[in-house]
C-alpha positions in Angstrom: -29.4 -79.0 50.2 -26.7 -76.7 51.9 -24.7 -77.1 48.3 -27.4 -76.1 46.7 -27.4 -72.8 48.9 -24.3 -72.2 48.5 -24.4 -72.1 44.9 -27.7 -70.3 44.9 -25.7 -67.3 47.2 -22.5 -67.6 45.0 -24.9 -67.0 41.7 -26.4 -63.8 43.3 -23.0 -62.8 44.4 -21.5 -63.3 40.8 -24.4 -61.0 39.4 -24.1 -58.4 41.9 -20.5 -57.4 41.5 -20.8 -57.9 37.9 -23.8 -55.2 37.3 -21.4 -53.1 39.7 -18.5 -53.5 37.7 -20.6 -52.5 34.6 -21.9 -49.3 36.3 -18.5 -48.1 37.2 -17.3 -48.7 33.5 -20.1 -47.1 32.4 -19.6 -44.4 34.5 -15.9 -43.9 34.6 -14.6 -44.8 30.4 -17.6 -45.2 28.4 -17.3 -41.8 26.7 -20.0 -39.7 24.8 -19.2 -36.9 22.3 -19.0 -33.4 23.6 -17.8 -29.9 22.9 -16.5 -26.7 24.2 -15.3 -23.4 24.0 -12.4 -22.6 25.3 -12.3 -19.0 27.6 -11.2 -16.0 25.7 -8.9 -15.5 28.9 -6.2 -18.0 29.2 -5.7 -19.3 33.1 -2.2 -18.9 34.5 0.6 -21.3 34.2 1.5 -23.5 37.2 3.3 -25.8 38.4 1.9 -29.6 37.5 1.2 -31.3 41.0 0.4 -35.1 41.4 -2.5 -36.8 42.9 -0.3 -36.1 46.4 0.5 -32.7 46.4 3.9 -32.7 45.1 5.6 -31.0 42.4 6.4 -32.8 39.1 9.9 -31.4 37.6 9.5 -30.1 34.5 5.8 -29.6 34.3 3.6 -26.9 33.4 -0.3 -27.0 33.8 -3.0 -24.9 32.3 -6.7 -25.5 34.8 -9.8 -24.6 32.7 -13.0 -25.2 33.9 -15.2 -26.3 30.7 -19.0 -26.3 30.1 -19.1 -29.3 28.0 -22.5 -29.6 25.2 -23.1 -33.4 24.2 -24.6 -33.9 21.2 -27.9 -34.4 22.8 -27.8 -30.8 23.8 -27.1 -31.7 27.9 -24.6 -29.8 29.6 -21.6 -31.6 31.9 -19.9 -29.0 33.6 -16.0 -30.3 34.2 -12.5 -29.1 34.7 -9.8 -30.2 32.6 -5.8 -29.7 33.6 -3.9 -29.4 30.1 -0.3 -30.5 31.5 3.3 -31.4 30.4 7.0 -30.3 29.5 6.1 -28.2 26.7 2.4 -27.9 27.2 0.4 -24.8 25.5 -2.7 -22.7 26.0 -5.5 -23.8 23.9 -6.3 -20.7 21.5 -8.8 -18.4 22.8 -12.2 -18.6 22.0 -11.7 -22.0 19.5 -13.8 -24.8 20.3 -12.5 -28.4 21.5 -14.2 -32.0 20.9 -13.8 -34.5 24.2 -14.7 -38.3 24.9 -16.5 -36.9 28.1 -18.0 -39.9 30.8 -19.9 -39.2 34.1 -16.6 -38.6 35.4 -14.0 -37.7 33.6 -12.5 -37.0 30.0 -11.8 -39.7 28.5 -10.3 -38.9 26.1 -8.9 -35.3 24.4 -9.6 -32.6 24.0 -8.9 -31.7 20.2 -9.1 -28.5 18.7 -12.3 -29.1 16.3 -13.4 -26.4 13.8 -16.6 -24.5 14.0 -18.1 -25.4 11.1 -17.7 -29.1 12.2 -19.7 -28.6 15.5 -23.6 -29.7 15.1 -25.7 -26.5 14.8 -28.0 -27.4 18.1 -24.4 -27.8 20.1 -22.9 -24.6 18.5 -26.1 -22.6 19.6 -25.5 -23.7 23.5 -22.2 -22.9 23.1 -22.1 -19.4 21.9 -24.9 -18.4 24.1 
């Protein structure tokens, strides 16, 4: 009987942290289509900083906060840190296509041409 308990708690166990190990991935890297504008005004150039505080050599980093449109028309408002040695500005006012989760981008953004952005998405964006 106590075996049989055991199991029966081990089972429920297994199924817990499984549906929460789904949800984070879900959550965290399962990545939907989404676009953006970039701001006509380009933010300043800093200094890239790791997840302690400290300087990386070398590094540049551009901080834009994005208002990304999935292709269901919601809105996921985000920031995005463009980094590295030789890093860029996006182009002012073009238009960039993300992997975007609940969290995070997953993964670019890519500069995307207008005319390749779904009319519905392109309306919320140049509003």
């Amino acid at each position: 009987m106590a075996k049989k308990i055991i199991l029966v708690v081990a089972l429920v166990l297994i199924v817990i942290f499984g549906y929460k190990g789904y949800e984070y991935y879900t959550t965290t890297y399962k990545g939907d289509v989404a676009y953006a504008k970039v701001p006509e005004e380009v933010p300043t150039v800093e200094d890239t900083k790791d997840d302690t505080g400290q300087v990386i050599a070398g590094s540049k980093s551009y901080k834009y906060d994005f208002d990304f449109v999935k292709e269901d028309g919601t809105v996921q408002k985000m920031d995005y840190e463009l980094s590295g040695d030789n890093v860029t500005p996006f182009k002012p006012g073009s238009y960039v296509k993300v992997s975007l989760s609940k969290k995070r981008v997953v993964s670019g953004p890519n500069d995307v041409a207008k005319s390749d952005i779904p009319k519905t998405v392109l309306d919320k964006l140049d509003k």
